[in-house]
C-alpha positions, 0 to 999 in steps of 0.5 A: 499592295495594301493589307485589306481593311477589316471593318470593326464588327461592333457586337452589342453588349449582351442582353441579361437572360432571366435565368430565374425559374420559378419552379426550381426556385420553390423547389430548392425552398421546400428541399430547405425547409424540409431540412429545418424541419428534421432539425427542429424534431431532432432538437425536439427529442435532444431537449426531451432526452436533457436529465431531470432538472431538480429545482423549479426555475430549472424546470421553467426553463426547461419548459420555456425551451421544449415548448419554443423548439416543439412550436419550431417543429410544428410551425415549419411542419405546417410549412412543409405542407404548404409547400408539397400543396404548391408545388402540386399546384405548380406542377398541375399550373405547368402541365395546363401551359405546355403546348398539346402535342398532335401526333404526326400521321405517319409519312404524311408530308404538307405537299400531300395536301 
């Protein structure tokens, strides 16, 4: 007796799953400019602790770097900002979508109607 034959199953090739959520994705920015943010001050105050430079063109340069790390510090704290008012604005955009749940009558079924 011949083996039964066994029809191919021909699966299609899988659809790509957009996997992006923009939530998470503005989070994990802000969690990473927040890091910058603690290195930028923490340069800040290395550079203030440098010693005394003695001649000018020392001192220039020292001036150059303090002012260059102190406008770092302030520009990405402007940033944090931004980002705690969009993720606010984000999480109040998510809360309006999310369906309205009813609560359900207790043991009600639909053939009561």
């Amino acid at each position: 007796m011949p083996k039964p034959r066994r029809p191919r199953i021909k699966h299609s090739e899988p659809q790509p799953r957009d996997s992006f959520n923009a939530a998470d994705a503005l989070e994990a920015l802000h969690t990473q400019i927040v890091d910058i943010e603690a290195f930028a001050h923490a340069a800040g105050e290395a550079v203030t602790r440098l010693p005394h430079a003695s001649n000018p063109e020392l001192r220039r340069i020292f001036a150059r770097i303090y002012t260059l790390v102190s406008k770092v510090a302030e520009d990405v704290t402007t940033c944090v900002r931004h980002g705690d008012k969009l993720i606010a604005a984000l999480s109040v955009h998510l809360q309006r979508r999310a369906p309205v749940r009813q609560p359900e009558l207790a043991g009600r079924r639909d053939d009561d109607e």
